[in-house]
C-alpha positions in Angstrom: -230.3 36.3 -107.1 -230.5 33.4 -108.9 -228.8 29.6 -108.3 -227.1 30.3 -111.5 -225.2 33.4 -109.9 -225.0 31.8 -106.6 -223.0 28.7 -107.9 -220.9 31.7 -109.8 -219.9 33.2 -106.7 -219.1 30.2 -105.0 -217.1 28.9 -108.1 -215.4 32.2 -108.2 -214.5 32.2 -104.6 -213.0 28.6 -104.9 -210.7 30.0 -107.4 -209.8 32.8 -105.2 -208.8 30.3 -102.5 -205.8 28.7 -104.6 -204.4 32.4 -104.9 -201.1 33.9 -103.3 -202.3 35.2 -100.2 -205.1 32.8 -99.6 -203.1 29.7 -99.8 -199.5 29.4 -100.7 -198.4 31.7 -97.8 -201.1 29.9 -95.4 -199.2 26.7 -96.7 -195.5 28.5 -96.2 -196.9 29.3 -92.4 -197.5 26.2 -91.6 -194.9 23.8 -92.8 -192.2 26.0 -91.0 -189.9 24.7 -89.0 -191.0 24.4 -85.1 -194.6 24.5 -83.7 -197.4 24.9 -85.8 -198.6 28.4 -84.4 -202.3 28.3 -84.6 -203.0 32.2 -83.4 -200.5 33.5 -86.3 -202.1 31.4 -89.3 -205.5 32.9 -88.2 -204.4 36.3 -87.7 -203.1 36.7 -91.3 -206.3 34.9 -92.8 -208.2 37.0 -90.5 -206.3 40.0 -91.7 -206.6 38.3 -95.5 -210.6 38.5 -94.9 -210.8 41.8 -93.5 -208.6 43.4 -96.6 -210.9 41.5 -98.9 -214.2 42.6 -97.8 -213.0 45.8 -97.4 -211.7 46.2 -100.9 -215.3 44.5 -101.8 -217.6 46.9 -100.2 -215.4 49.7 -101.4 -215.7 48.4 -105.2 -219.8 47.5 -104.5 -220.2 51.0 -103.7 -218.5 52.6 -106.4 -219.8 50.0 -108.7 -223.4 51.0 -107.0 -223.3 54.4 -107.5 -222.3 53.9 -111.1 -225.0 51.4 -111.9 -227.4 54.0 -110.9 -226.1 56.6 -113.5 -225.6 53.6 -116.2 -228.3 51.1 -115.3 -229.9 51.0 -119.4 -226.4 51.1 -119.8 -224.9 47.4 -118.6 -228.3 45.9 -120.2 -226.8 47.8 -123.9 -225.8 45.4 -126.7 -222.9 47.5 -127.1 -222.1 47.0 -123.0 -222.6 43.3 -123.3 -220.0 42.7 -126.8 -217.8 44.8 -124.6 -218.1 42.2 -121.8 -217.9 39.6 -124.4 -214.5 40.8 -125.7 -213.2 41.6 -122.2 -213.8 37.6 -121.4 -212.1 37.0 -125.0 -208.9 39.2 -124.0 -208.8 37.7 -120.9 -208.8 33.8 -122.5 -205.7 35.2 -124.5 -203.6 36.8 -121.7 -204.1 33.4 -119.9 -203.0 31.4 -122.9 -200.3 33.8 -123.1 -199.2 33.6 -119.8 -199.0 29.9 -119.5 -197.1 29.4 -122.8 -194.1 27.2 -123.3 -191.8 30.2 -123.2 -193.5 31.5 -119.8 -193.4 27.9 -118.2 -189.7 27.3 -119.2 -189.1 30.8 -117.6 -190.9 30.0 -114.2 -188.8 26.8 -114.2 -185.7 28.3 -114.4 -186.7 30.9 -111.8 -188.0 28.0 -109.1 -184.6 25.8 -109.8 -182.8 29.0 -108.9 -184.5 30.0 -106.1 -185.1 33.2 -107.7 -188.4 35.4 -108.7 -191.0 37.0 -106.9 -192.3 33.6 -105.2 -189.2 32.2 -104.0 -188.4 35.8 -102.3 -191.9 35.9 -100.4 -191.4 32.0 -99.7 -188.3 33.2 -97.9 -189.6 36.0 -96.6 -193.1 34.2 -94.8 -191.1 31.5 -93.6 -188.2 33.3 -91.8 -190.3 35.2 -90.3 -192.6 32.4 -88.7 -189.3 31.0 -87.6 -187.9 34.0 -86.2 -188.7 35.2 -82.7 -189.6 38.7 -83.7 -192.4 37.4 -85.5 -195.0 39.2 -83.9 -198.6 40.0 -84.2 -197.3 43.0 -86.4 -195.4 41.3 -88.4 -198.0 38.8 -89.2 -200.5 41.4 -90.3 -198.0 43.2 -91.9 -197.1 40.0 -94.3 -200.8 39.4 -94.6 -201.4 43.5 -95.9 -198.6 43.1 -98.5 -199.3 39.8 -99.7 -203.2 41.1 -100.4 -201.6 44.5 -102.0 -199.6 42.0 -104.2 -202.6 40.9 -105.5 -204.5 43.9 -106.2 -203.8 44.2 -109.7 -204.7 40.6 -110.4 -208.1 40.4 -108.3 -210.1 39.1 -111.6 -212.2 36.5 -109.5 -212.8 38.5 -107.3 -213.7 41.9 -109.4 -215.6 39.1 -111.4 -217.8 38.3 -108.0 -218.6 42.1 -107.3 -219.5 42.8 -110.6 -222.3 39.9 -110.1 -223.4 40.9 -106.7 -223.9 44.4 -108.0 -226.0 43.7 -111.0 -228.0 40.7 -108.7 -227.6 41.1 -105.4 -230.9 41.8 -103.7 -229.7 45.5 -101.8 -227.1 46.6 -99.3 -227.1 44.4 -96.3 -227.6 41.5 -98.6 -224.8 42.2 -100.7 -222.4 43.2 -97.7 -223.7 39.3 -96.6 -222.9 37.6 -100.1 -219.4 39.5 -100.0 -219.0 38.2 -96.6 -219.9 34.9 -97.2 -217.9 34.8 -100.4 -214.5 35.7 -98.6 -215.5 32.7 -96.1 -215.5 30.3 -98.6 -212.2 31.8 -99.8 -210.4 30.8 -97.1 -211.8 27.7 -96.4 -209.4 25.5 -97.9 -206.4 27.5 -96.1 -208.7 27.1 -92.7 -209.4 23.6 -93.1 -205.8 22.6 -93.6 -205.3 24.8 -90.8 -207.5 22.9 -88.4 -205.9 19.5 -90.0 -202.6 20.7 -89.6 -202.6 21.2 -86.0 -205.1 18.2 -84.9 -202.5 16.0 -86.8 -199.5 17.4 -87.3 -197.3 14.7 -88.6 -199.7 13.5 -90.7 -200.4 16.5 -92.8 -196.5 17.7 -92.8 -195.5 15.9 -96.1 -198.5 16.2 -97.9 -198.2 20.1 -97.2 -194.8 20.0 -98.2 -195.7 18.0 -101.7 -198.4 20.9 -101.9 -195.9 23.8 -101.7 -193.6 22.5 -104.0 -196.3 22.2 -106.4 -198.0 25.8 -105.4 -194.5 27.6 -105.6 -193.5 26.1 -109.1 -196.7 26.1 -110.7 -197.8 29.4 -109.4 -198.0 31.3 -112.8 -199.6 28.7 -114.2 -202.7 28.5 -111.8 -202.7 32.2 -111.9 -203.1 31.9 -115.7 -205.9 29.3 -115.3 -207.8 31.2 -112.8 -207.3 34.4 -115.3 -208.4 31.8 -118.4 -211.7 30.4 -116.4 -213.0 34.3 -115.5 -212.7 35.2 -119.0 -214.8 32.4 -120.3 -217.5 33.0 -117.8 -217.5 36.5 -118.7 -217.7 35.6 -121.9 -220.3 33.2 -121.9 -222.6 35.4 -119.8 -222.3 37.9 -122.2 -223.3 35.4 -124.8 -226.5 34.2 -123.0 -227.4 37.6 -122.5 -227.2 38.9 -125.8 -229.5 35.8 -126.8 -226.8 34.1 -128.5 -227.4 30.8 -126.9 -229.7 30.0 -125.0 -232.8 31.7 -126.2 
């Protein structure tokens, strides 16, 4: 595997950090009301990270097996405009989904404390607050929060897709899939640490970063969507000899 892929999987795993289940409920966890509770916040990204590679060596399997039957297949002109007007579809829902009309609608939803978001918000933080929440409870938040997500795993479909084509065989590609859902939750892990080595420090600045999560959710979510599509897009491109020679 080349750099060029390499610093693709890392950017694409960076964008999968700022997601729902990697970060805003992470953030939610720890700006709760009471004692930061260290064990809970690493069970659910434990339980996050666990999902995730699961789900990824799943997909690289399938996607394996596939390759093998279609290998002159992905390296087809036709295969490669396809990928090409995937990425272009992709730019458009993102444009699409961060309109005017979908930004006034998100706004209206976040003043009323009403939506998906402010309903998990709710959810995550009462129960950190509430004595039943349990080690159960916790995984059980992290499972549903990554099922939420399924649908919308582009990044992270994105990043199999390149360690199936370049990864350099099985035990290597289980180790960049690894790695990659590391550096996922890095940022979660890292505020994490900071939160409980300095807890009054961080507690505003957490709480200025999920206001700004929960009301411009949709629109980060549209970005992220945006960003994949251009890179698949621009791969395509350079492979088809487009640019690039």
């Amino acid at each position: 595997m080349d750099l060029t892929s390499l610093g693709s999987l890392v950017l694409l795993a960076l964008l999968d950090s700022t997601s729902f289940g990697t970060l805003l409920v992470p953030v939610w966890l720890l700006i709760a009301p009471g004692r930061v509770r260290f064990g809970r916040v690493m069970l659910f990204l434990a339980t996050v990270t666990v999902m995730y590679f699961g789900i990824g060596l799943a997909l690289l399997l399938g996607a394996s097996a596939l390759l093998d039957v279609f290998d002159s297949v992905k390296r087809s002109d036709g295969f490669l405009v396809g990928q090409l007007v995937v990425g272009a579809a992709l730019v458009v829902v993102s444009h699409r989904m961060d309109d005017r009309r979908a930004r006034e609608r998100a706004a209206q939803r976040a003043a009323a404390g009403t939506g998906r978001i402010a309903r998990w918000r709710e959810q995550a933080m009462g129960s950190e607050r509430a004595s039943a929440g349990t080690t159960a409870s916790v995984v059980a938040l992290a499972i549903a929060a990554v099922a939420t997500e399924i649908a919308t795993m582009v990044p992270y479909l994105a990043a199999v897709g390149i360690i199936t084509t370049q990864g350099p065989g099985a035990l290597g590609d289980a180790a960049l899939l690894a790695g990659y859902c590391l550096v996922m939750i890095l940022p979660a892990l890292i505020l994490t640490i900071g939160r409980v080595l300095a807890r009054d420090a961080l507690e505003r600045p957490l709480s200025q970063l999920d206001r700004w999560l929960t009301r411009h959710a949709q629109s980060t979510a549209a970005w992220v969507i945006g960003i994949i599509g251009v890179i698949l897009a621009l791969r395509a491109v350079y492979e088809l000899g487009w640019i690039g020679g």
